[in-house]
C-alpha positions in Angstrom: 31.2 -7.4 -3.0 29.3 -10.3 -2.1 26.0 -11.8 -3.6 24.1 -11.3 0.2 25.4 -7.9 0.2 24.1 -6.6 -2.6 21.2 -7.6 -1.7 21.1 -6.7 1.7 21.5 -3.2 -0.3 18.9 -3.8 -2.5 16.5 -4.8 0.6 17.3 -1.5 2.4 16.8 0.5 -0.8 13.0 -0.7 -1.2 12.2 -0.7 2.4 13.3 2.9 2.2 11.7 3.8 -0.7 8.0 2.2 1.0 8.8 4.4 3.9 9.2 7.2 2.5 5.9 7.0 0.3 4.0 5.4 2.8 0.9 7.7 2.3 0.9 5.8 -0.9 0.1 1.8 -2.5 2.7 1.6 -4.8 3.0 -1.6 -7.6 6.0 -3.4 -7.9 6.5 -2.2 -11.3 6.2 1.6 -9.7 8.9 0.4 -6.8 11.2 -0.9 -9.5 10.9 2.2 -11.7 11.5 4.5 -8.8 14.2 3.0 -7.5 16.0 2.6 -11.3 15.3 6.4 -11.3 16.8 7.0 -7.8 20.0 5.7 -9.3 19.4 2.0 -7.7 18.0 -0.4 -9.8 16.5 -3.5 -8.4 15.0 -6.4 -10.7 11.4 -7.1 -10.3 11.6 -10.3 -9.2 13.7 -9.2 -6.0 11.1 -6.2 -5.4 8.6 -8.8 -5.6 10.4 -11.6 -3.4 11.2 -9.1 -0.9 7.6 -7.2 -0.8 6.3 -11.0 -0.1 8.2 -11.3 2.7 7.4 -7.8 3.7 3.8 -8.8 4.0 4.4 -12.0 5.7 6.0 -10.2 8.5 3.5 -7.5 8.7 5.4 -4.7 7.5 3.4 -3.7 4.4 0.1 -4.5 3.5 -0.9 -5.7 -0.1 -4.3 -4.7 -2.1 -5.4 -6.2 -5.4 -7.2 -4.7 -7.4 -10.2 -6.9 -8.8 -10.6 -4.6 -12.1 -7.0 -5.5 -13.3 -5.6 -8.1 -10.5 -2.7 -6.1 -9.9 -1.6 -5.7 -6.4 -0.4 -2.9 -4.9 1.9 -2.9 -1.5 1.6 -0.1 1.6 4.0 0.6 4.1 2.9 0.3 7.3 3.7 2.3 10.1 4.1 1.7 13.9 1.6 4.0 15.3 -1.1 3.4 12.6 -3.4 0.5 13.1 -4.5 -0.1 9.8 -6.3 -3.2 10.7 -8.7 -0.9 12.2 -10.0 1.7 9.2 -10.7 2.0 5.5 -8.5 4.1 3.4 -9.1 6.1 0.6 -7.3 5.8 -2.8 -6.8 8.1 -5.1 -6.6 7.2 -8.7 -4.6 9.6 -9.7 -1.7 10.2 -7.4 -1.6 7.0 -5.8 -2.1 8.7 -2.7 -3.8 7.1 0.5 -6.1 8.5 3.1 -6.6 6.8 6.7 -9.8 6.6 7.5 -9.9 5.9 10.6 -13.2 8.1 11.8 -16.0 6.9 14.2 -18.3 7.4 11.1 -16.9 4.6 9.0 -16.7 2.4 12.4 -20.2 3.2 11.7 -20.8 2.3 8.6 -19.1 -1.2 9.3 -21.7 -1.9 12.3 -24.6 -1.0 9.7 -23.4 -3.4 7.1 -22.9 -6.1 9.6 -26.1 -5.8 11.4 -28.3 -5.0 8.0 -26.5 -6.4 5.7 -25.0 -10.0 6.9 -22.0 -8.6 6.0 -18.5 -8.3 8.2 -16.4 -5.6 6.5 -12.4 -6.6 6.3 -11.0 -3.3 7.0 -7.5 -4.0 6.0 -8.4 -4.7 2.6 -11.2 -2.0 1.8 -9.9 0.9 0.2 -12.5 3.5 -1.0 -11.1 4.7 -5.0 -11.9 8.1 -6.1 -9.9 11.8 -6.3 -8.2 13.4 -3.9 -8.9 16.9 -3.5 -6.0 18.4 -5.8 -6.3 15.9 -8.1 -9.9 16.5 -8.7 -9.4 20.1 -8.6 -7.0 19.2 -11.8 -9.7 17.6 -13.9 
């Protein structure tokens, strides 16, 4: 087997794996953990080469958290404009809201014309519980 493809293998195996959670920002140390536990281990260092070139081509998007400065990575799919809405985070679960509501458009216009201040909605993400996870605390 060559070298290109294993990791043409290894590509398709986290690609898959951000599709199929991609209600959910997932760190590359969760990517690499669920894929060694999915019977395909990938090194970090290829989860994190690949999930930079992911972004660079527009098909995930990457938060950081300012708290710890870890980044997190989203899949993201055709039909949703995420450029467009917040999302909400749950930290808990991991899992991720859209918010894409005329209230929040809302919000954004208040902040810009009250404020000074033009919201990035790519990046904001809203952290808090999701309703089962709160109902678990």
């Amino acid at each position: 087997m060559s070298n290109s493809t294993y990791n043409t293998k290894q590509k398709r195996s986290i690609l898959q794996l951000l599709e199929n959670n991609k209600d959910r920002q997932l760190s590359c140390d969760e990517i690499t953990e669920m894929l060694k536990n999915n019977g395909t281990p990938v090194g970090k260092t290829t989860v994190y080469r690949y999930l930079d070139s992911l972004e660079k081509n527009g098909q995930v998007r990457k938060y950081t958290d300012s708290d710890s400065k870890t980044s997190s990575f989203q899949y993201i799919d055709d039909h949703l404009n995420c450029q467009e809405h917040m999302h909400l985070r749950c930290l808990r679960c991991g899992g991720l809201v859209h918010l894409g509501c005329d209230f929040m458009s809302d919000v954004g216009k208040h902040i810009l014309e009250h404020h000074k201040f033009r919201v990035d909605n790519s990046k904001t993400v809203i952290l808090g519980l999701c309703e089962k996870c709160a109902g678990e605390v």
